[in-house]
C-alpha positions in Angstrom: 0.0 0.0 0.0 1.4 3.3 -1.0 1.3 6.0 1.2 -0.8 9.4 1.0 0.5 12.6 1.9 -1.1 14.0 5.1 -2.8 17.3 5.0 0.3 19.0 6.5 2.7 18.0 3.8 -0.2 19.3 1.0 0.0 22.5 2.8 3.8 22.9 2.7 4.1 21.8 -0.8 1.1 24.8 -1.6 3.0 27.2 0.3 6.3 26.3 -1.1 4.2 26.2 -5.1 3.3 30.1 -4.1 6.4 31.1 -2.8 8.1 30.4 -6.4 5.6 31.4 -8.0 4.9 28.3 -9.5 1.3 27.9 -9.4 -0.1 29.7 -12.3 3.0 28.8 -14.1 1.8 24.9 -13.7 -2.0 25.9 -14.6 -0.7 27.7 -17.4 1.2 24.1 -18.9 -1.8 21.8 -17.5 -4.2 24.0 -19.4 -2.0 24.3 -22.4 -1.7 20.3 -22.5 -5.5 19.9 -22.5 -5.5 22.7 -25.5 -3.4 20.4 -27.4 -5.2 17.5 -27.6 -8.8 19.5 -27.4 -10.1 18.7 -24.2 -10.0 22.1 -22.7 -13.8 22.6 -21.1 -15.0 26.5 -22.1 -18.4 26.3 -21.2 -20.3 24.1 -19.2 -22.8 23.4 -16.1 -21.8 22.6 -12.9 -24.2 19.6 -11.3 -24.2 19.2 -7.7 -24.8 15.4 -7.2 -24.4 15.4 -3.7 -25.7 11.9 -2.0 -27.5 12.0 1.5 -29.2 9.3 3.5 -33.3 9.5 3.3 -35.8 7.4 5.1 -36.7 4.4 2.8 -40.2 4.5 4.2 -41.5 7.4 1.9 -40.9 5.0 -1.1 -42.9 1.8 0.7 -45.7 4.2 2.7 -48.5 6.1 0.3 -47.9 9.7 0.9 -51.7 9.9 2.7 -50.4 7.8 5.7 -47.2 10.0 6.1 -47.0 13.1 8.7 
């Protein structure tokens, strides 16, 4: 099993990605790559799909007999 970085070493690596002024400069090649080979998203809709728990019962249980 590989290891994951905790959430203090993603922090340090941010910090140390703005101190150099790297950041944009990486966006800048990601988004050039995805230019390249025409997968650069322009327009589009964001779609929460967010899942949450429900009661099953509404499903089984005509809506009449529910409070």
């Amino acid at each position: 099993m590989t290891r994951l970085p905790d959430e203090s070493a993603i922090l340090r690596f941010r910090h140390m990605l703005e101190a150099h002024g790297l950041g944009q400069q990486i966006l800048a090649t990601v988004n050039a790559k995805l230019v390249d080979r025409g997968l650069m998203l322009k327009t589009g809709t964001v779609v929460d799909a967010t899942l949450i728990t429900a009661s099953c019962i509404h499903a089984l249980v005509p809506a009449s007999m529910i409070e």
